[in-house]
Backbone as numpy.savetxt, mean C-alpha at the origin, in Angstrom:
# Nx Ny Nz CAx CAy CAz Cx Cy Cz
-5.17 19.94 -21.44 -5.37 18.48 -21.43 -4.04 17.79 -21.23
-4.03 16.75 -20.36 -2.49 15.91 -20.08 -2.23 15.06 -20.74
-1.00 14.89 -21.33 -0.45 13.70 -22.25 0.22 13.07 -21.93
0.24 11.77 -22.34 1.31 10.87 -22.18 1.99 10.57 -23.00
3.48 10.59 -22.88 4.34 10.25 -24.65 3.60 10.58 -25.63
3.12 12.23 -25.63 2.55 13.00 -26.79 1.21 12.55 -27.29
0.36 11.00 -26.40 -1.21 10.86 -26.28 -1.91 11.69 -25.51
-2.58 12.38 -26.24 -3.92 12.54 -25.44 -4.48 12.27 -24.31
-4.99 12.59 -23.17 -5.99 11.81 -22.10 -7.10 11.57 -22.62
-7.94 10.37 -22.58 -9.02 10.78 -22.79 -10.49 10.57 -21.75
-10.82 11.92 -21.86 -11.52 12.41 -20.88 -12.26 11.62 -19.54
-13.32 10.85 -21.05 -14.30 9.95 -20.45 -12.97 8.59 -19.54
-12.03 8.50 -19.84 -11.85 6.82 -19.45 -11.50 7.70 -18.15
-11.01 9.17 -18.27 -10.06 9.75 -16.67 -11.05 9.59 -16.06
-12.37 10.37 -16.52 -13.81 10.65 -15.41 -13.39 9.12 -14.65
-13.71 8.39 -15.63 -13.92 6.87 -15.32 -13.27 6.45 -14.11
-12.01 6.37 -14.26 -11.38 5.71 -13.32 -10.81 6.79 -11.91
-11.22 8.15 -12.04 -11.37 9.02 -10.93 -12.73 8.83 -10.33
-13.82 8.24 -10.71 -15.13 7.84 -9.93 -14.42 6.86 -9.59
-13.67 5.87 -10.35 -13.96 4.55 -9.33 -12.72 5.00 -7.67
-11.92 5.25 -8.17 -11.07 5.58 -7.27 -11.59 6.43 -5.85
-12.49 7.25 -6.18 -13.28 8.41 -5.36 -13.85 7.16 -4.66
-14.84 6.12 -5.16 -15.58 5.36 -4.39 -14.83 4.34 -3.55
-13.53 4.16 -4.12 -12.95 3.06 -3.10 -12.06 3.77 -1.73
-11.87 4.98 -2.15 -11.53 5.72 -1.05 -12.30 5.89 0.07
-13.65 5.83 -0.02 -14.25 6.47 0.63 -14.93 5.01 1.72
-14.08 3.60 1.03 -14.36 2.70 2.13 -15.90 2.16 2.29
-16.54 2.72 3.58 -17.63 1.83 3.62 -18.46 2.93 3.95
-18.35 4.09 3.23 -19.03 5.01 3.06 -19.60 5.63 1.65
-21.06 5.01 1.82 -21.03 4.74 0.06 -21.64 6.36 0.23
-22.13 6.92 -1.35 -22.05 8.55 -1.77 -23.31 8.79 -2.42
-23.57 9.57 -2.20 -24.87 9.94 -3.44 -24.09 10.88 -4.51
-25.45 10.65 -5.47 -25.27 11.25 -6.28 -24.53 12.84 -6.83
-24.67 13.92 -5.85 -24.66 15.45 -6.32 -23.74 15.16 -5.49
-23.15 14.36 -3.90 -21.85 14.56 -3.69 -20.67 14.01 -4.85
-20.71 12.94 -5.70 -19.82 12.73 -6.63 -20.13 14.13 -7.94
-21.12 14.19 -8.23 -20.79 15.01 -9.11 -20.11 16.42 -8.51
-20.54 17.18 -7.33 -19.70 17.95 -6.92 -18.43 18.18 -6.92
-17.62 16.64 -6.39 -16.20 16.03 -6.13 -15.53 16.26 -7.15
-16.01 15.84 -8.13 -15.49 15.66 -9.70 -15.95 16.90 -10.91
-16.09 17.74 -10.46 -16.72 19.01 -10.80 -17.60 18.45 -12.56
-18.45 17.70 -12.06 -18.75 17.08 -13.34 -20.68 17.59 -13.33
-21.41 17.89 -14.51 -23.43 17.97 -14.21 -23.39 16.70 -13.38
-24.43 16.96 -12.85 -25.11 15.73 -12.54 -25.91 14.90 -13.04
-26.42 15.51 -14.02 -27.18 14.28 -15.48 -25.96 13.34 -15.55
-24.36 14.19 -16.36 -23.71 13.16 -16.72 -23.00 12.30 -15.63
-22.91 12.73 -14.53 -22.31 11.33 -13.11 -23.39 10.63 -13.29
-24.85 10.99 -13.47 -25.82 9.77 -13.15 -25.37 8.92 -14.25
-25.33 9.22 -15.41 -25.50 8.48 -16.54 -24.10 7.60 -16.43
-22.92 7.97 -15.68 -22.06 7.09 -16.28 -21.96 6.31 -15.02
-22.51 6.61 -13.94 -22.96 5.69 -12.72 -23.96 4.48 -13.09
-25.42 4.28 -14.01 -26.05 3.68 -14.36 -25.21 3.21 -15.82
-24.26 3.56 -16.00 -23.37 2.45 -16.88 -22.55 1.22 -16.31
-21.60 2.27 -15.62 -20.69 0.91 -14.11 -21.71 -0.06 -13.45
-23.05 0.53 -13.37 -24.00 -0.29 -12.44 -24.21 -1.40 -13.18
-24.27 -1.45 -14.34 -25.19 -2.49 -15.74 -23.75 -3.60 -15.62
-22.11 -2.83 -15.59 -21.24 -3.48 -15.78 -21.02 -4.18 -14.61
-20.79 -3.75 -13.25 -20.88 -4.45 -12.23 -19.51 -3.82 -11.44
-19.17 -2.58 -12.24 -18.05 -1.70 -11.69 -18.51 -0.96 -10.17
-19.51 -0.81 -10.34 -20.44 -0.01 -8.94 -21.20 -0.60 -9.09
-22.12 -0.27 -7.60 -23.40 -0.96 -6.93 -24.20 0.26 -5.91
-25.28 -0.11 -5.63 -26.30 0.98 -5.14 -27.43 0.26 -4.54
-27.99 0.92 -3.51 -28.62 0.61 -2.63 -30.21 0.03 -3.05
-31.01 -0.38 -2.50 -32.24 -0.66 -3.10 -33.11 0.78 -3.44
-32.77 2.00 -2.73 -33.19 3.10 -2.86 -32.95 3.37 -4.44
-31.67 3.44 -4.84 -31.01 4.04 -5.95 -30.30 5.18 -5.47
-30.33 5.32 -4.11 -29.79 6.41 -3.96 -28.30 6.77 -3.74
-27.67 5.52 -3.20 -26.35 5.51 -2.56 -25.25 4.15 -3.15
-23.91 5.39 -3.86 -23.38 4.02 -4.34 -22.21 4.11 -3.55
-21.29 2.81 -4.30 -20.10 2.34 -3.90 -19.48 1.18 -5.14
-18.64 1.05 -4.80 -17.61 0.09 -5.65 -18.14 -1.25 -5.98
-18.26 -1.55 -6.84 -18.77 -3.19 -7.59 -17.84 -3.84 -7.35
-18.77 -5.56 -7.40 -17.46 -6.48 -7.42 -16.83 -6.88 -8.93
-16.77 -6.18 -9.48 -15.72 -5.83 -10.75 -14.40 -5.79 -9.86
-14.24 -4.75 -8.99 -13.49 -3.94 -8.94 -12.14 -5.21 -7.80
-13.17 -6.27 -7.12 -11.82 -6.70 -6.19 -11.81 -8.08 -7.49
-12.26 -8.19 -8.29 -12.09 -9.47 -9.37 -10.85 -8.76 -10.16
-10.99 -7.47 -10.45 -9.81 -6.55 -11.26 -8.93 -6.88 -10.26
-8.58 -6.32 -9.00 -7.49 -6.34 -8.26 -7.02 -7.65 -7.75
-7.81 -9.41 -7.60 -7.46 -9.77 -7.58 -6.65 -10.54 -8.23
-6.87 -10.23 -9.60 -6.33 -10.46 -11.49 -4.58 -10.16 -11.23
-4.60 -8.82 -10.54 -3.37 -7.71 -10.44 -1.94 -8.84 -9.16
-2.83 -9.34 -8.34 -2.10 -10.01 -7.82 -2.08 -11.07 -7.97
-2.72 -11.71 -9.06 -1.99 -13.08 -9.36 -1.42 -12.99 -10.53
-1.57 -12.36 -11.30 0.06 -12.09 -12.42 0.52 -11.46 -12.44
1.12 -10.93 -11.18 2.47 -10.04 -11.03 3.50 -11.09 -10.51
4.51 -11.24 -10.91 5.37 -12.28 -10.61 6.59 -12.16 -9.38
6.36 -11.00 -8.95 7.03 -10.64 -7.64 6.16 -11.14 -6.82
4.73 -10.81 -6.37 4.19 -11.15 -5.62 3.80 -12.63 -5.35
3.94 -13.52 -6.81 4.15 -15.00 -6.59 5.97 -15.71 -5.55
6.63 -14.72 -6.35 7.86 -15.23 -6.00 7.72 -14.86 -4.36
7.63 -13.96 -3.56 7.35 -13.74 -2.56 6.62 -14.61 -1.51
5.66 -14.65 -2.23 4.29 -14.98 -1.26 5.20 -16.67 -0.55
6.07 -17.33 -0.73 6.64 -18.61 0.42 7.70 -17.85 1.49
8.23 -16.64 0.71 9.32 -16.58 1.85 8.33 -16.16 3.18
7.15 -15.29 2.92 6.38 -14.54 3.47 5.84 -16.02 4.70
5.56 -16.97 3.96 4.92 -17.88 4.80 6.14 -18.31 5.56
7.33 -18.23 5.04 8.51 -18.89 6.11 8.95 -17.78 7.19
8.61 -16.71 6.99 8.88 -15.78 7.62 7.90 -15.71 9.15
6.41 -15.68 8.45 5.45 -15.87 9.73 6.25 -17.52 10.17
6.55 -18.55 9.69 6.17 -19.64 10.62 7.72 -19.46 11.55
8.64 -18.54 10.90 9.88 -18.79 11.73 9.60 -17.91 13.58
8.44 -16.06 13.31 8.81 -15.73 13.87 7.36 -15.45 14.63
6.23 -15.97 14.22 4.87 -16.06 14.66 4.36 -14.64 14.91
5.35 -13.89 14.00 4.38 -12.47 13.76 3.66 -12.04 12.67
3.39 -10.86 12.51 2.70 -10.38 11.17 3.88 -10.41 9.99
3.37 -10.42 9.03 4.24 -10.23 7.62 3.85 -9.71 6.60
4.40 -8.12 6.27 3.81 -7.88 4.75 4.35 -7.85 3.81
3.80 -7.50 2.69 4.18 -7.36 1.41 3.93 -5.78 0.57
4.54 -4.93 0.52 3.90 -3.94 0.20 4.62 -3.16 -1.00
3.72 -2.29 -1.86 4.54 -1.33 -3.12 4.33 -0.26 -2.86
5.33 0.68 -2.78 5.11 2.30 -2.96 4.10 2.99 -4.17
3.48 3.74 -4.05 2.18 3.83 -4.64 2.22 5.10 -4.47
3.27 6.57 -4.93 2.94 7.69 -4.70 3.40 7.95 -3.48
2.49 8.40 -2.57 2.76 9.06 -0.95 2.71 7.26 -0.46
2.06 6.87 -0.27 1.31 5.57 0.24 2.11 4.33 -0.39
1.92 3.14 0.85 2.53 1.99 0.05 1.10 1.47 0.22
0.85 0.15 -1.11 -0.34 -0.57 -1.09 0.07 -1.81 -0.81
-0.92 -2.46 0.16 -0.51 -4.13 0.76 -0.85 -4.93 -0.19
-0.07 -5.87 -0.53 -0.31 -6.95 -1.54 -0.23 -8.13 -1.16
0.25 -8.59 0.01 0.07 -9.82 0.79 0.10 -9.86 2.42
-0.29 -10.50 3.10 -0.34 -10.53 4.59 -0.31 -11.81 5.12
0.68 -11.79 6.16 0.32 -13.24 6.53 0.42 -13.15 8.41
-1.29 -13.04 8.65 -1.22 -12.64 10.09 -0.45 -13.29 11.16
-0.37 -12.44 12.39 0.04 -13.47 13.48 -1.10 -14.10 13.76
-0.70 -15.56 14.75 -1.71 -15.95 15.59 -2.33 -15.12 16.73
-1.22 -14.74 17.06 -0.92 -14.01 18.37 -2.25 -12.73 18.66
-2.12 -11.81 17.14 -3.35 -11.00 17.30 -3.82 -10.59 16.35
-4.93 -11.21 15.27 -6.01 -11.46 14.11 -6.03 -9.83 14.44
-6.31 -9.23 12.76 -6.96 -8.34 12.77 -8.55 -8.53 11.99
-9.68 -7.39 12.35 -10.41 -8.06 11.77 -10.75 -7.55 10.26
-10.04 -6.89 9.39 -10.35 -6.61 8.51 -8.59 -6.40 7.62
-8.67 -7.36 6.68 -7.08 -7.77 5.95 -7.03 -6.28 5.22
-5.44 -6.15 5.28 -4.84 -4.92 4.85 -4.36 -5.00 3.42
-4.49 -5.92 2.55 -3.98 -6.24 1.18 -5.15 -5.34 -0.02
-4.89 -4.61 -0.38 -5.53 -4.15 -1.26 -6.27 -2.39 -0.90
-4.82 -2.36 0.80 -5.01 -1.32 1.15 -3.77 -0.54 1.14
-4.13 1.04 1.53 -2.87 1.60 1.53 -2.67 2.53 2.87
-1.48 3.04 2.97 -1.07 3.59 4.65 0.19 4.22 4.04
0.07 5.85 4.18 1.01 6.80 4.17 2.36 5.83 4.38
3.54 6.42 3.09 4.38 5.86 3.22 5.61 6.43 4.58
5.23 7.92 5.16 6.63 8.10 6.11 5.87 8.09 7.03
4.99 7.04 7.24 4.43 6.70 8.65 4.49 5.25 9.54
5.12 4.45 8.49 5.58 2.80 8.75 6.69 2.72 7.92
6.91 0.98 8.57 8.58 0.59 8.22 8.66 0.28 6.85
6.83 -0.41 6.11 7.25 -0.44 5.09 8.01 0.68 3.80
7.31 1.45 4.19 7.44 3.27 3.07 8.47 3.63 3.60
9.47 3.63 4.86 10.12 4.06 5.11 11.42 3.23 4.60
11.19 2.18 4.47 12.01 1.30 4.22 12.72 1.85 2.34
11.65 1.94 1.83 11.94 2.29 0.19 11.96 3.60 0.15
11.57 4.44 1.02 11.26 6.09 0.97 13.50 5.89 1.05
13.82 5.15 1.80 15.31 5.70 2.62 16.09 5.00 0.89
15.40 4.24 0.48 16.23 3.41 -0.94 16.15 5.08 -2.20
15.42 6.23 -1.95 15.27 7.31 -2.85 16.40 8.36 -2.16
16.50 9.46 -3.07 17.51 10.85 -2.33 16.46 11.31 -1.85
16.87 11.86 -0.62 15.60 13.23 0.42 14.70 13.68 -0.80
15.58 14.61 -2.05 14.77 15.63 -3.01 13.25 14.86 -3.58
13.14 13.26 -3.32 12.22 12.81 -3.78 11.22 12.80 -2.59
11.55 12.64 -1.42 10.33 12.79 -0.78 9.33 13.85 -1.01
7.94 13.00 -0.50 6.84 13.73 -0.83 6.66 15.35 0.50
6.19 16.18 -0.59 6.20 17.25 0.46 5.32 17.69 2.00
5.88 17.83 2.85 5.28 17.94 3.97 4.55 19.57 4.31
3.83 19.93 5.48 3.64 18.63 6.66 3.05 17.22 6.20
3.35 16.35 7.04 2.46 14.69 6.90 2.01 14.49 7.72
0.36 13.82 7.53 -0.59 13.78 8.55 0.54 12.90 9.40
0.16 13.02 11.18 0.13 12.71 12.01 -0.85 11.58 12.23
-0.39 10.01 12.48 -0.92 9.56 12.96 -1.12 8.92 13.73
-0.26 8.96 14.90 -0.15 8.69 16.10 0.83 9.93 16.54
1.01 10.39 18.00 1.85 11.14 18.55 3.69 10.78 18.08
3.08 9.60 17.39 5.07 9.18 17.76 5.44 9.48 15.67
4.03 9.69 15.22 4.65 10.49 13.53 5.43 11.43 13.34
6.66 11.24 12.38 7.21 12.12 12.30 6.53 12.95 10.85
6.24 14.04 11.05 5.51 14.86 10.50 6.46 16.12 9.10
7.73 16.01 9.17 8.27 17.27 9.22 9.36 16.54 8.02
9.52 16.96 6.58 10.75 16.68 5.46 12.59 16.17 6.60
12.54 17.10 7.31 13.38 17.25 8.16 13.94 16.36 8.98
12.73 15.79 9.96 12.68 14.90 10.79 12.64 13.25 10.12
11.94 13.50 8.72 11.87 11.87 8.24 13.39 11.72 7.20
14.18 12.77 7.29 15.23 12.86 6.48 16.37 12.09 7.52
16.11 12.90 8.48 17.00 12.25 9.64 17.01 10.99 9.67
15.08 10.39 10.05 15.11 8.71 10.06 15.70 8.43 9.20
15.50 8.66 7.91 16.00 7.93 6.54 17.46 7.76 6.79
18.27 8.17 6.93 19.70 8.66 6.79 20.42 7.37 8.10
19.37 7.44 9.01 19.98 6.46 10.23 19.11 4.74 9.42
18.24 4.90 8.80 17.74 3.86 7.68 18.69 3.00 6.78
19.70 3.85 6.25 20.53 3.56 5.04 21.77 3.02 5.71
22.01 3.52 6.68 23.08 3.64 7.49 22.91 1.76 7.84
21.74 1.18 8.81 21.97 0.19 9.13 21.21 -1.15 8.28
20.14 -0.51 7.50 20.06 -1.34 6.28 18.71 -1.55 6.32
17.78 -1.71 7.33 16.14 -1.64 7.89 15.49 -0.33 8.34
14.23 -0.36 8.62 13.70 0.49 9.08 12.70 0.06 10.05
13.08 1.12 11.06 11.84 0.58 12.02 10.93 1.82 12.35
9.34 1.27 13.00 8.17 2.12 13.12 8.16 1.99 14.53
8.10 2.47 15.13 7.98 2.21 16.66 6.98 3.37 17.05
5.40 3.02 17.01 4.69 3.19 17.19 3.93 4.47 16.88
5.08 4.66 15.17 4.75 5.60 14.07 3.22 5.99 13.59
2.84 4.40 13.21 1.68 4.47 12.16 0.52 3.97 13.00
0.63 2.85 14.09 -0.56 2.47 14.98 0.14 2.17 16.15
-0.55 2.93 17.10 0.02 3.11 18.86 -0.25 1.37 18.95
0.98 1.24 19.99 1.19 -0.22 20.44 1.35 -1.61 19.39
2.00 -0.99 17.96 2.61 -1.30 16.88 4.07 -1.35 16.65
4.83 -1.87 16.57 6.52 -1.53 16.28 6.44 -2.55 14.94
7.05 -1.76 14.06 7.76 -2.77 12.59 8.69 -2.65 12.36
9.09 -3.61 11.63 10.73 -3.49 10.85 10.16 -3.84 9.43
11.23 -2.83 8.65 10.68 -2.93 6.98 12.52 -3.26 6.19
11.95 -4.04 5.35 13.29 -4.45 4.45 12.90 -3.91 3.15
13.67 -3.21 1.98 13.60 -3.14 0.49 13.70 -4.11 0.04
12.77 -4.24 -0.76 13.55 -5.59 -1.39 14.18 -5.16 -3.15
15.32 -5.44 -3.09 16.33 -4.87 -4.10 16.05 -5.69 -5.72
15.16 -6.35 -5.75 15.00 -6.88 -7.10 15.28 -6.28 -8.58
14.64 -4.70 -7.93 14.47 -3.42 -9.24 15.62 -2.58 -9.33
16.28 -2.16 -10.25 16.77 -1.06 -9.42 16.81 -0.21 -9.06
15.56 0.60 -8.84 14.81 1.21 -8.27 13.67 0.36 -7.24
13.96 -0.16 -5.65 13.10 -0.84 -5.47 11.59 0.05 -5.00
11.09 -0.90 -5.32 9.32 -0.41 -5.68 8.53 -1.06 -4.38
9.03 -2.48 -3.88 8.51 -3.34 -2.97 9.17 -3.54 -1.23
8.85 -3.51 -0.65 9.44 -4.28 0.61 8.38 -4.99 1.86
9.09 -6.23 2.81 8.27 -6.96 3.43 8.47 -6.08 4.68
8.21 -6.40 5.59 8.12 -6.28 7.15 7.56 -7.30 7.90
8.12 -7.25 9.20 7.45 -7.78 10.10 7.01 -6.73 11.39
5.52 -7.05 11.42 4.58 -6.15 13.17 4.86 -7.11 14.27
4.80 -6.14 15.11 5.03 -7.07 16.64 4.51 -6.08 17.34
3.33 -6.85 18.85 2.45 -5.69 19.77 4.05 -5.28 20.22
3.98 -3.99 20.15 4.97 -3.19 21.55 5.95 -3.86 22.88
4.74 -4.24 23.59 4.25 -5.04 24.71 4.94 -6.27 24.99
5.16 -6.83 23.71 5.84 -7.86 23.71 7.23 -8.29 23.20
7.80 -7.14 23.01 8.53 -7.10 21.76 9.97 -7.18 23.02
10.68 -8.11 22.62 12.18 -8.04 23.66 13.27 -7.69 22.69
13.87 -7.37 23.41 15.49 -7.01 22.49 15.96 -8.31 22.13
16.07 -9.62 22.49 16.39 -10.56 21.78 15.23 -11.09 20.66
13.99 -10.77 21.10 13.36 -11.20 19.53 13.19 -10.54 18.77
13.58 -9.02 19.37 13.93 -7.76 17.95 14.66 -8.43 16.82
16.27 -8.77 17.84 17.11 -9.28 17.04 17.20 -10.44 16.24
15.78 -11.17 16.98 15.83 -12.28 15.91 15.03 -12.02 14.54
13.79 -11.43 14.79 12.91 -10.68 13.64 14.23 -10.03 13.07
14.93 -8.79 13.09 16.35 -8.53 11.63 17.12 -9.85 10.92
17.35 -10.43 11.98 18.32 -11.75 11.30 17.37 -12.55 10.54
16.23 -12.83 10.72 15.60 -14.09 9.70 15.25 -13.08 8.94
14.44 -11.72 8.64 13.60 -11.04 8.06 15.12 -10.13 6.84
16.03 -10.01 7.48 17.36 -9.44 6.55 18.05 -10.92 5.60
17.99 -12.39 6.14 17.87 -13.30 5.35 17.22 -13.38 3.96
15.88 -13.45 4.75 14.48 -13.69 3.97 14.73 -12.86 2.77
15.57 -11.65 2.90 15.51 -10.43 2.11 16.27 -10.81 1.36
17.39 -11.15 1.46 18.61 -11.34 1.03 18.22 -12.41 0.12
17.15 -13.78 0.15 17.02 -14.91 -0.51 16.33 -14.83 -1.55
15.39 -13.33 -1.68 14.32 -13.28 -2.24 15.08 -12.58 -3.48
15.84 -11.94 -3.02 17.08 -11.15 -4.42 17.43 -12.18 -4.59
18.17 -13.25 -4.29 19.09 -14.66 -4.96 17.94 -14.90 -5.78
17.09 -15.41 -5.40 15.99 -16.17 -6.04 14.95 -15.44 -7.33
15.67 -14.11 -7.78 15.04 -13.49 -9.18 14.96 -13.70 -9.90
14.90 -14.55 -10.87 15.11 -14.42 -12.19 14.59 -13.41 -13.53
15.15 -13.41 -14.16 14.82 -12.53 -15.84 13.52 -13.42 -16.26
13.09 -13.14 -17.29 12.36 -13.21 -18.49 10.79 -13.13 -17.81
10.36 -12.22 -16.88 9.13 -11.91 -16.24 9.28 -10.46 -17.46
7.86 -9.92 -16.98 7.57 -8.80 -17.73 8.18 -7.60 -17.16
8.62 -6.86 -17.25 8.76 -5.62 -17.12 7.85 -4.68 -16.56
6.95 -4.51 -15.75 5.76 -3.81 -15.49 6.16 -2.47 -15.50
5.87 -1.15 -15.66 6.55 0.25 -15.10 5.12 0.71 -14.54
């Protein structure tokens, strides 16, 4: 059994929050029954029973059949709780809007989360809407500028172990190869994706140094296609600003989150 500072796990809350997690992974592919209990090497009396508990609470939801679930709206009322009292993501969320209006591209906000960074704010281009918002999602961290950006703020020995899925031809896949990026990362202070994580995508990712260990950084996307060497250079100069203002602008007496 796993402990924390010499507590206990306890069982039922792990089941708990490894179903919910299983179901939000799985997107818009809701599950039956004997596949979760399989997943979770759990009977299937007891997944039903603690499935028709979340259901009563509003943690999960299920089809008119009864047969097929998925994630309740508990679950984006919880996460949207998470981003409005975290006080980074308040302090953030204007430079983010000065950032889109200076350079009329995409803008994120993202935290390292393990392998993965999770989006916590977005502020689209005009230029090209996506149709489904990335905030409350996550994307392998040595596959974009954001993860790469904070992956290069750690020593190599912390990266996560490879191979790493491939997801586009231009991923670097290999401890080796993302050690290299990193190293040319630190060297000039950004990171860029050039058509790493989504073909006909290029980003630039900034740390943002608040912690000292940083946990967060923004970016800006730009199509490929469009992208010139003078508005490269202007996306680093406002977006290495932006960075730079958002450290001035910290203050103490917020909480401590770990």
């Amino acid at each position: 059994m796993s402990e924390t500072a010499g507590v206990r796990e306890v069982k039922s809350a792990a089941r708990t929050v490894e179903l919910l997690e299983l179901l939000a992974a799985r997107g818009d592919r809701p599950a039956r029954l004997q596949e979760l209990a399989d997943a979770l090497g759990v009977p299937r009396s007891s997944m039903y029973a603690l499935l028709q508990t979340l259901i009563t609470r509003g943690w999960v939801r299920t089809d008119t059949t009864g047969s097929l679930y998925g994630v309740g709206i508990r679950t984006l009322l919880t996460g949207t709780g998470y981003l409005d009292s975290d006080p980074r993501v308040r302090l953030v969320r204007p430079y983010l809007d000065e950032a889109s209006e200076a350079l009329g591209e995409t803008i994120h906000l993202a935290r390292l989360d393990g392998p993965d960074v999770a989006y916590l704010a977005t502020r689209e281009s005009h230029e090209y809407l996506r149709t489904i918002s990335r905030v409350g999602r996550r994307f392998p961290a040595h596959a974009g500028a954001l993860g790469k950006a904070l992956l290069a703020e750690r020593p190599d020995t912390d990266l996560p172990e490879g191979p790493y899925p491939a997801l586009t031809p231009h991923t670097r896949t290999t401890p080796d190869a993302l050690a290299a990026d990193l190293a040319g990362i630190r060297a000039r202070g950004y990171s860029t994706d050039r058509e790493e994580g989504v073909l006909g995508i290029t980003g630039f990712g900034f740390a943002l140094r608040y912690d000292t260990l940083p946990q967060d950084a923004i970016s800006c996307s730009v199509p490929t296609d469009r992208l010139t060497p003078e508005h490269e250079d202007r996306i680093i100069t406002v977006m290495d600003d932006i960075r730079t203002r958002i450290g001035s602008a910290t203050t103490g007496g917020t909480v401590n989150w770990r």
